[in-house]
PANU-556533 format. One record per residue (C-alpha): residue number from 1; residue in three letters; x, y, z. Coordinates in steps of 0.5 Angstrom, whole numbers. Example, Ala and Ser with C-alpha at 12.3 -4.5 7.8 and 13.67 -1.06 7.14 Angstrom:
<pts>
PT   resi   resn       x       y       z
PT      1    ALA      25      -9      16
PT      2    SER      27      -2      14
</pts>
This chain:
<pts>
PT   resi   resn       x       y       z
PT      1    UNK     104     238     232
PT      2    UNK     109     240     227
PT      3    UNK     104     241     222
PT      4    UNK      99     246     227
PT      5    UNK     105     249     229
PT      6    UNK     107     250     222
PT      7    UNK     100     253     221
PT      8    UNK     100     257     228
PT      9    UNK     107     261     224
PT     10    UNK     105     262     217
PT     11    UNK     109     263     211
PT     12    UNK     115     266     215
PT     13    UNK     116     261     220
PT     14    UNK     117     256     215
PT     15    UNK     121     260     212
PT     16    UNK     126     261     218
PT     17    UNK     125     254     220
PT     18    UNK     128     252     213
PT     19    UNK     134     257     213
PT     20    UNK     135     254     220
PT     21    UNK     136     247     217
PT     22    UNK     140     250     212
PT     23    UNK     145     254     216
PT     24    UNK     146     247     220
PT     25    UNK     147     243     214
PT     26    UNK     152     248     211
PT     27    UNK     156     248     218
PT     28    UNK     156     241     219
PT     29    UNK     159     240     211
PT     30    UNK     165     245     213
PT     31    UNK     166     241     220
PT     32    UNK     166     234     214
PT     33    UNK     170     238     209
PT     34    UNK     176     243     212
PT     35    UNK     178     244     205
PT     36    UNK     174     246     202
PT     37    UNK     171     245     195
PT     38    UNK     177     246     192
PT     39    UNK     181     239     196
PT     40    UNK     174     236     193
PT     41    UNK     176     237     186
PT     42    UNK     183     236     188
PT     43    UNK     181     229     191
PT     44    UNK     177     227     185
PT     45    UNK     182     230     180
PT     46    UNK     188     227     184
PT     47    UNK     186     221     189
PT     48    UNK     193     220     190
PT     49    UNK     194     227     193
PT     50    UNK     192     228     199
PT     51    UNK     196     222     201
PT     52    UNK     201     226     199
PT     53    UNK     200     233     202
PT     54    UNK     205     234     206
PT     55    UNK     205     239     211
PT     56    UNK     207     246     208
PT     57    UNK     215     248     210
PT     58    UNK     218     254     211
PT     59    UNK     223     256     205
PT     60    UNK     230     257     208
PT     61    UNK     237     260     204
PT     62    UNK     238     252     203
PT     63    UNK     232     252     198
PT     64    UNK     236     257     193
PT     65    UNK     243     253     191
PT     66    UNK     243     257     185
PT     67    UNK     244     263     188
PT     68    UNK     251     261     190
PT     69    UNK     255     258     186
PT     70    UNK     258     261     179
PT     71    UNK     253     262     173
PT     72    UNK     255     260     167
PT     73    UNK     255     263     160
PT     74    UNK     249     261     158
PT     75    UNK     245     262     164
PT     76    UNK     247     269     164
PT     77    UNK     246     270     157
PT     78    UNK     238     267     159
PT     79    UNK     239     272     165
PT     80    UNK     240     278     160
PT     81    UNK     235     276     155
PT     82    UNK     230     281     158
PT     83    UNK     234     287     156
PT     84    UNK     235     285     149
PT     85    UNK     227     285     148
PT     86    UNK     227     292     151
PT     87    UNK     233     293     145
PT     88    UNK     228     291     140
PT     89    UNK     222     294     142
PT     90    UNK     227     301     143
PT     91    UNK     228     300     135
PT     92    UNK     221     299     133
PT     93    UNK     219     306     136
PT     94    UNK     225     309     134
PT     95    UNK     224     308     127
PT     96    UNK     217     309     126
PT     97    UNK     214     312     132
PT     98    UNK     216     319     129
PT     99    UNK     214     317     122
PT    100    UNK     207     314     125
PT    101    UNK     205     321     129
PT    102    UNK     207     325     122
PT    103    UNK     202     320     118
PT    104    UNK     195     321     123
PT    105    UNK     197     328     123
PT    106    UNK     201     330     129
PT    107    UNK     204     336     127
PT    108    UNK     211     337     128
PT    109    UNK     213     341     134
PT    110    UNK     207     337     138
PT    111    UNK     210     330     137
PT    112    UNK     217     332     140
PT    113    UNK     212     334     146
PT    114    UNK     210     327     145
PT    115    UNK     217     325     146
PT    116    UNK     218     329     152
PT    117    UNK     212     325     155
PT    118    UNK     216     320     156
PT    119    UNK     223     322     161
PT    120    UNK     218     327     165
PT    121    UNK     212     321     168
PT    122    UNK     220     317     169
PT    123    UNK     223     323     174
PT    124    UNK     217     323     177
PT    125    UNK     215     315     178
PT    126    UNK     222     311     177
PT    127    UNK     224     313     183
PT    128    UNK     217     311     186
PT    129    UNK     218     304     182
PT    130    UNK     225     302     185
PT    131    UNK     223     304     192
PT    132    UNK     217     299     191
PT    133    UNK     222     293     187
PT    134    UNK     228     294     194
PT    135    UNK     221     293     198
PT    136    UNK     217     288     195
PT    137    UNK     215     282     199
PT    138    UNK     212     278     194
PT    139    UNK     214     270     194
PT    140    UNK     215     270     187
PT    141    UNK     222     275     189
PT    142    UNK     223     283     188
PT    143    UNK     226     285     181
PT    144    UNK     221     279     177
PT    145    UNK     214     282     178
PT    146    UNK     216     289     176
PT    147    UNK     219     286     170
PT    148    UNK     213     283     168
PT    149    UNK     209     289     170
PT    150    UNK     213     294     165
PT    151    UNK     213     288     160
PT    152    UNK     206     288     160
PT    153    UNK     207     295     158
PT    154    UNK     211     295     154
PT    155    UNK     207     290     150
PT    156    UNK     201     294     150
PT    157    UNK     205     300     147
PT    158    UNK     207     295     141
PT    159    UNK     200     294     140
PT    160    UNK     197     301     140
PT    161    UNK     202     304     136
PT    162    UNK     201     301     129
PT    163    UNK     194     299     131
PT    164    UNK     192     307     134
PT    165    UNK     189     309     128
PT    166    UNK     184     302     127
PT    167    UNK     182     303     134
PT    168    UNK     180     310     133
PT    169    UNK     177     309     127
PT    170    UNK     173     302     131
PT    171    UNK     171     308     136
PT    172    UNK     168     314     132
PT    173    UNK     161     315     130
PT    174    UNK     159     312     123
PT    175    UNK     157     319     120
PT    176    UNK     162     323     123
PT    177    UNK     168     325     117
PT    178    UNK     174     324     122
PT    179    UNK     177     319     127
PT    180    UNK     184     322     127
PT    181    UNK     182     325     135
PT    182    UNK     182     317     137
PT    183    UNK     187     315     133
PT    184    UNK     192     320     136
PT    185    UNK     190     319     142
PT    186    UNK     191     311     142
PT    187    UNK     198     312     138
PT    188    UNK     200     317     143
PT    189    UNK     198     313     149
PT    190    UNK     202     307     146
PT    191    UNK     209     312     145
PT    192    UNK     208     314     152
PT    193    UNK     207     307     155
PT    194    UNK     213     304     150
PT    195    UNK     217     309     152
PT    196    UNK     217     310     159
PT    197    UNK     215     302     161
PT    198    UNK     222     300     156
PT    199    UNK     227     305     160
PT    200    UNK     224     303     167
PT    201    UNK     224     296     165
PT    202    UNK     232     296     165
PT    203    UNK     233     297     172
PT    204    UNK     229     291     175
PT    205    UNK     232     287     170
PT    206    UNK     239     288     172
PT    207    UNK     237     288     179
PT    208    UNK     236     281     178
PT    209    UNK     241     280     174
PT    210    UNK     246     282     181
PT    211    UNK     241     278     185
PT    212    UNK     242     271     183
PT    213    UNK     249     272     181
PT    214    UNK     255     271     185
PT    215    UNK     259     278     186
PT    216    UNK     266     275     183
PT    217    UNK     259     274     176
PT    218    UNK     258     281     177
PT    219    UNK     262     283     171
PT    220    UNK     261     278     167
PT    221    UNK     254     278     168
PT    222    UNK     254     286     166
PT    223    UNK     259     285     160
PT    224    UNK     254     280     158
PT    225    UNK     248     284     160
PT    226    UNK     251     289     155
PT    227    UNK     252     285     149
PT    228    UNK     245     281     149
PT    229    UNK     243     290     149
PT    230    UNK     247     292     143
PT    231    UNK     245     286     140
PT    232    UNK     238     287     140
PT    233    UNK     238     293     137
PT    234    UNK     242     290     132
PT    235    UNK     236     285     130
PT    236    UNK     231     290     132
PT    237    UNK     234     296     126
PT    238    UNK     235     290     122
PT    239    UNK     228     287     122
PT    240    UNK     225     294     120
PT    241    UNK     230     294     114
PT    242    UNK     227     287     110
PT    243    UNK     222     290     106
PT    244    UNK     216     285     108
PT    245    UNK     211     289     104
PT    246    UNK     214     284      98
PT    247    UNK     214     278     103
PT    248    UNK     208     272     105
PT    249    UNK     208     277     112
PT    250    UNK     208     283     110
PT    251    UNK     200     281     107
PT    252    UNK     199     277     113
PT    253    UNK     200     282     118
PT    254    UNK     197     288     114
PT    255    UNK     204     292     112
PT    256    UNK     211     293     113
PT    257    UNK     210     297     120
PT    258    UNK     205     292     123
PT    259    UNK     209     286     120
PT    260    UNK     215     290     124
PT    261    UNK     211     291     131
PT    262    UNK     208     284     130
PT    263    UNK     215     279     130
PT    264    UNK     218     285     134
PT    265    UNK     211     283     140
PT    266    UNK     213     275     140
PT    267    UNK     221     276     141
PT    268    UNK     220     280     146
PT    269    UNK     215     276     149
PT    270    UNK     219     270     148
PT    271    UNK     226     274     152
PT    272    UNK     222     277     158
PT    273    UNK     220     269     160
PT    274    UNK     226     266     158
PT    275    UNK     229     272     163
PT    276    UNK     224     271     169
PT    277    UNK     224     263     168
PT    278    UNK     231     262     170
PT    279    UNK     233     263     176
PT    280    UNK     228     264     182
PT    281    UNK     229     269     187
PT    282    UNK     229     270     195
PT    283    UNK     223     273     198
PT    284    UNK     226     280     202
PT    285    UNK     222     276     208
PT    286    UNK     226     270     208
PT    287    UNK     233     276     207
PT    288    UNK     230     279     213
PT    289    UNK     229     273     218
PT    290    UNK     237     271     217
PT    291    UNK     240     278     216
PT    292    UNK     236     277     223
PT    293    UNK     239     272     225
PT    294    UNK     246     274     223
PT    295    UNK     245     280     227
PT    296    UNK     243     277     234
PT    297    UNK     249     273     233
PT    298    UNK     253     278     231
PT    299    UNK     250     283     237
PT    300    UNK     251     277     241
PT    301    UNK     258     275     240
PT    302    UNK     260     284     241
PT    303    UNK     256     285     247
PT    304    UNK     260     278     251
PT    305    UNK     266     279     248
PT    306    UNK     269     285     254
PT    307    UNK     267     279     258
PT    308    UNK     271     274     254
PT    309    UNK     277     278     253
PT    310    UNK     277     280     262
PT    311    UNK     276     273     263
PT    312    UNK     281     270     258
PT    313    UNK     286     276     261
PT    314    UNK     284     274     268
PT    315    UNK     286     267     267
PT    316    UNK     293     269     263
PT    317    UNK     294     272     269
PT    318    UNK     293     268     274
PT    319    UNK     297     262     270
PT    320    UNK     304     267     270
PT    321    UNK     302     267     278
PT    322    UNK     302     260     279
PT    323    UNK     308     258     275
PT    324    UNK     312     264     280
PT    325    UNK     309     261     285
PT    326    UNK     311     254     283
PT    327    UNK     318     256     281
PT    328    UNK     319     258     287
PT    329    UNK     316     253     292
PT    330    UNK     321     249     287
PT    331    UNK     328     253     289
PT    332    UNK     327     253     295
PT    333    UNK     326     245     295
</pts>
């Protein structure tokens, strides 16, 4: 009977009769597997873990003691860390942008155009930067993705500068007799994003520093943020000093500035994940829910408190009356 069926629907038919099947299998795998390949794979990789699952927790102010308690000295020195990265990147571009924009060709008064590129997309986007940090309802916090963020910008700076030229070179057509448009345009693009994603980088990464510590910390923390500053452009002017073309490093790297700009990468990397590693930050939803709940207390206890004050000066009163009465009721006993 399936088979004249078959025959009576021709090719489509059977093709609808498979897709059917397939559907229904497909819908009783999901009804079987509620979570999916991913707690398959689990499951095969960790046999112990779906035992373990626990059902997910809401987080409450109880899950961030660091928060409230006194930092110590280190722990505000791997706070800060974030900003003497930015010094050093700061001194990388202070002593060899300049000479690197000259080097490729860029006149004079075109590169302190160059410069000024920097603080004029600054007006217009730190503010823009800052409202959307305040605002920010990621889990892993407010300051910590931003920080991330313009760190990714600044290293891509400290990439594109002493590379722009190579890059340019890579991008040109074999024939043609010069490269140096590419090659300024990458190093101009790496100035900019170095420049302003090291200025606009400072401001989450004090923020931060005012989120996870105490406010009695507050001056330490600055005091610390400021040193761990100066001390990186310290290192950073200093590193640019050592002659490396002399040294092992200096020819593995390709010179002096791309030995500068490399050692320059790895400690700022190694101090932004020293900073957003240490301490973890409250979500703004969960500031929201108890500055919520605070508030319905507090409207709460203003809303009853006339009637409290009327209730406890009616019972006052009616206290006074009833020692007169007593008094009196006493004398003329």
């Amino acid at each position: 009977m399936i088979e004249k069926l078959h025959e009576y629907q021709g090719i489509y038919g059977r093709l609808h009769h498979v897709r059917s099947l397939l559907s229904e299998r497909v819908n009783d795998w999901k009804e079987d597997h509620p979570g999916g390949l991913n707690s398959i794979v689990m499951d095969v990789i960790r046999p112990d873990s779906h035992s373990k699952r626990m059902p997910e927790q809401e987080d409450t102010l109880e899950d961030y003691p660091h928060i409230y308690r006194k930092k110590t000295r280190m722990e505000l020195v791997r706070v800060s860390a974030a900003v003497m990265g930015i010094e050093f990147s700061y001194a990388a571009e202070t002593a060899f942008v300049s000479p690197t924009l000259l080097k490729i060709g860029v006149r004079h008064e075109h590169m302190t155009l160059v410069w000024g590129l920097s603080p004029l997309i600054g007006f217009f986007l730190t503010p823009l930067l800052g409202s959307l940090s305040d605002r920010c309802k990621f889990r892993m916090g407010r300051r910590r993705p931003f920080i991330l963020l313009l760190a990714f910008g600044v290293l891509t700076g400290l990439i594109l500068v002493p590379n722009g030229q190579d890059l340019g070179r890579a991008l040109v057509i074999p024939d043609a007799q010069y490269s140096h448009p590419w090659g300024v345009f990458f190093t101009v693009l790496g100035t900019v994003l170095l420049d302003f994603d090291a200025d606009s980088c400072q401001s989450p990464a004090r923020s931060y520093l005012l989120d996870v510590t105490l406010p009695e910390d507050h001056a330490r923390g600055l005091s610390t943020f400021t040193v761990m500053a100066g001390l990186g452009g310290f290192i950073g002017y200093a590193l640019g000093g050592i002659d490396w073309d002399s040294t092992s490093i200096g020819t593995i790297f390709g010179g002096h500035v791309r030995a500068v700009f490399s050692l320059i990468t790895v400690l700022f990397i190694t101090c932004v994940a020293f900073t957003v590693t240490a301490f973890k930050e409250i979500p703004l939803d969960l500031l929201e829910k108890e500055k919520g709940r605070h508030s319905i207390k507090v409207l709460v206890f203003t809303t009853h408190l006339p009637v409290f004050i009327t209730l406890t000066l009616i019972l006052s009163y009616m206290k006074k009356i009833s020692a007169k009465v007593s008094g009196r009721i006493r004398r003329d006993a």
